[in-house]
N, C-alpha and C positions, 0 to 999 in steps of 0.2 A: 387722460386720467392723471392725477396729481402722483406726484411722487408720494410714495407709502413713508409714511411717520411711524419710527420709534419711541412710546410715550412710555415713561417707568414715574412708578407709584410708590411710594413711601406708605407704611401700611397706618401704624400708632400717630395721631392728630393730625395724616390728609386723607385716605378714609373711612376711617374707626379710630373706636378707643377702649380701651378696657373689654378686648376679645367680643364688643358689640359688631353686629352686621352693618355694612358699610350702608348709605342713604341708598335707598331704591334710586333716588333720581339722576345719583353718581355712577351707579350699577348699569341702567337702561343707557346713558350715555356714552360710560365706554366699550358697552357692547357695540351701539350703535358706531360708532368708531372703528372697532375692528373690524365691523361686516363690511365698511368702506372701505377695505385692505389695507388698514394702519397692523400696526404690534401692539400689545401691550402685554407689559412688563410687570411684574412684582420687585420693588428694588428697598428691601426691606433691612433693619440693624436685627428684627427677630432673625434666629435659628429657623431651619425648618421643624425643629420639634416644638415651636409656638408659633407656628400657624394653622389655621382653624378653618373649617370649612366653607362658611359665611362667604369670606375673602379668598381663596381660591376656587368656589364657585363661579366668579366670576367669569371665568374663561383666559387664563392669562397664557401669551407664547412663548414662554421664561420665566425664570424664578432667578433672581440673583439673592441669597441671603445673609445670614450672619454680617452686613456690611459687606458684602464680597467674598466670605468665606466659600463660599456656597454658588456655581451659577450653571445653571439648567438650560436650555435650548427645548422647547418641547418636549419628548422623553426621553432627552440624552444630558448625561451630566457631562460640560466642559471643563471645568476645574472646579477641584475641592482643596481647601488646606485646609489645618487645626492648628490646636496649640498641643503640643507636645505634650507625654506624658510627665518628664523630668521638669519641664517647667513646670507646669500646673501644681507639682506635686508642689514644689518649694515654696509657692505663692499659695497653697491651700493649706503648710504646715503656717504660715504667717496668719492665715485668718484662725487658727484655732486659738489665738491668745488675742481675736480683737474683735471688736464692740460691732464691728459694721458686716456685712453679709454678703458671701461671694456664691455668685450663682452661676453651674456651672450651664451654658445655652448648647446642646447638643443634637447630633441631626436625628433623636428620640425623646431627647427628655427634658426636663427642668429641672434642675436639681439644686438646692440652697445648702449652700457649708455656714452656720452658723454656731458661734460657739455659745454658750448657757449665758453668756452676760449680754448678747446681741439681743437689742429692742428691734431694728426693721427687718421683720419678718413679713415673709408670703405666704398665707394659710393654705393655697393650691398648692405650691409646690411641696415635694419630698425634703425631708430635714436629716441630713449628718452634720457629724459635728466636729470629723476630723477625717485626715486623709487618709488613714487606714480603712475608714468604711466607703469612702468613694472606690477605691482599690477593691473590696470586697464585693462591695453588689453593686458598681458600675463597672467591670471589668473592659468591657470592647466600646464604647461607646467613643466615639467621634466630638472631639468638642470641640463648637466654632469657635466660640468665644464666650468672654467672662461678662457680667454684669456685676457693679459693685455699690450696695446700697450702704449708705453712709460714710465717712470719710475714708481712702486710701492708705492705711498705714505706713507713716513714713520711711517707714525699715527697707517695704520691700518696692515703693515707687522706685530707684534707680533700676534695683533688679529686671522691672518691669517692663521700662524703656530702651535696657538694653537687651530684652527677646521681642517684644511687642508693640502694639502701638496705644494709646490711650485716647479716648473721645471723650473730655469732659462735657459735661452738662453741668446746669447750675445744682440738682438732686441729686447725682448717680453718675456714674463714670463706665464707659465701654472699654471693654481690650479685646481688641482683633490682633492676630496673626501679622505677624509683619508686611509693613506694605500692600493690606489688606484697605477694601473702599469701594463704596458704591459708583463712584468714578469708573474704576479698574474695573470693576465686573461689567461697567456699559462697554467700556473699550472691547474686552471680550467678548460681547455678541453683539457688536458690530462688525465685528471682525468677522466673526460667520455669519451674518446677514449681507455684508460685504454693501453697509450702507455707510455713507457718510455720516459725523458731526451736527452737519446742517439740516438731515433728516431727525433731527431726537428732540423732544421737551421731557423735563423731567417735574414732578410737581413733589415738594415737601416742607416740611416745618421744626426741624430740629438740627441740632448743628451737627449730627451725623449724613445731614443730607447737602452740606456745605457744600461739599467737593463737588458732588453730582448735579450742582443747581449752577454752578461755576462753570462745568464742562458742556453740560447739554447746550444747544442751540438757545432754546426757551426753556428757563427754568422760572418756574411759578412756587413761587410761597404763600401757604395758605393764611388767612386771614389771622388762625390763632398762633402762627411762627414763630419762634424767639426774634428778637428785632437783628443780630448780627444776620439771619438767614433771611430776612427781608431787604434787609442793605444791599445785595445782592446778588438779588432776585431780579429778573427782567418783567414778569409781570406779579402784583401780590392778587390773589383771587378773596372769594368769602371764605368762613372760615368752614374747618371739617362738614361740619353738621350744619352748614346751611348752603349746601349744593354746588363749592367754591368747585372742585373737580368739573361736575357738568357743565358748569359757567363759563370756562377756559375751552372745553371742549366743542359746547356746542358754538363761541364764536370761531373755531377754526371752520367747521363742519359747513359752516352760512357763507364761508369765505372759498372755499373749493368748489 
């Protein structure tokens, strides 16, 4: 029997999009895969309080989320970290006086700080407008990390970078926890799978899944990738929605 593979999934464009159920043909596949005694992993920049049932239906032996805030082992959590309350606070009195929309990604909820002049709004999520009401009626909540739709306000980017860490995109900008990464969370349960490097592929398409496509053995970029995570990438597949996942998969499965 082959040595058992470590496979992690990146959830937003490899596969789903917009809280849709992933392709049946990617689904049957990496079932079919884990019943051959592979893993498979959730290796996601969502919180666990935006993930949806669709996509952990699948049957996964881990959850690593927030970008690595977040990483689970079956039904055991092995590390968690946030972002502080003191910080958050500083960086949520910043967005009461700016145009772009900080949302906070928590291990319950969604929550948008947006101030009355802010256009990019998310109609699902819950709307405050200042951090005295996140104090109020979010009191305990856990937060992985920040989302931040529209530009970064100059003021408080240094603040930023010296608690946190930033993931631009070319629309939208991520802050994780220091030293926070889909990387780091694989090294973590590899460490309690006590499998090697050489056992892992990782498949994704956004430059939060850089790290993770750099460290796994095989990392595959899906068809609709930004091009820096296709540059490398060791193998590019199709894209989300046209069975790129099952296509990687099943030529492993033909090859054991």
């Amino acid at each position: 029997m082959a040595s058992p593979i470590a496979a992690f999934f990146d959830l937003d464009g490899t596969l789903a999009l917009r809280n849709e159920p992933p392709a049946t043909v990617d689904v049957d596949a990496m079932r079919n895969f884990r019943a051959r005694g592979n893993y498979l992993f959730l290796c996601t920049g969502r919180s666990t309080g935006y993930l949806y049932p669709a996509v952990l239906d699948i049957g996964f032996d881990g959850i690593i989320a927030g970008a690595g805030a977040y990483v689970s082992l079956g039904d055991r959590l092995i590390y968690r970290t946030c972002i502080s309350e003191d910080i958050l606070a500083a960086i949520q009195q910043t967005f009461e006086q700016s145009d772009a929309t900080l949302i906070m990604e928590t291990e319950e909820h969604m929550v948008q700080l947006a101030s009355p002049t802010a256009t990019k709004l998310v109609p699902s999520y819950p709307r405050i407008c200042t951090a005295a009401e996140w104090r109020e009626q979010y009191p305990n909540e856990i937060t992985s990390k920040l989302t931040v739709y529209g530009n970064l306000p100059p003021s408080i980017v240094p603040y930023i970078k010296g608690h946190l860490d930033i993931i631009q995109h070319p629309h939208y900008a991520e802050i994780v926890p220091k030293g926070c990464s889909k990387s780091d969370g694989i090294r973590k349960i590899l460490a309690e799978l006590n499998l090697p490097r050489e056992q892992t592929m990782g498949f994704g398409d956004s430059m939060n899944d850089y790290d993770m496509l750099q460290y796994v053995a095989i990392g595959v970029a899906m068809g609709n990738a930004d091009e820096p995570v296709k540059a490398i990438a060791d193998r590019i597949t199709a894209p989300y929605d046209q069975g790129g996942v099952a296509q990687i998969l099943h030529e492993y499965m033909e090859k054991v």
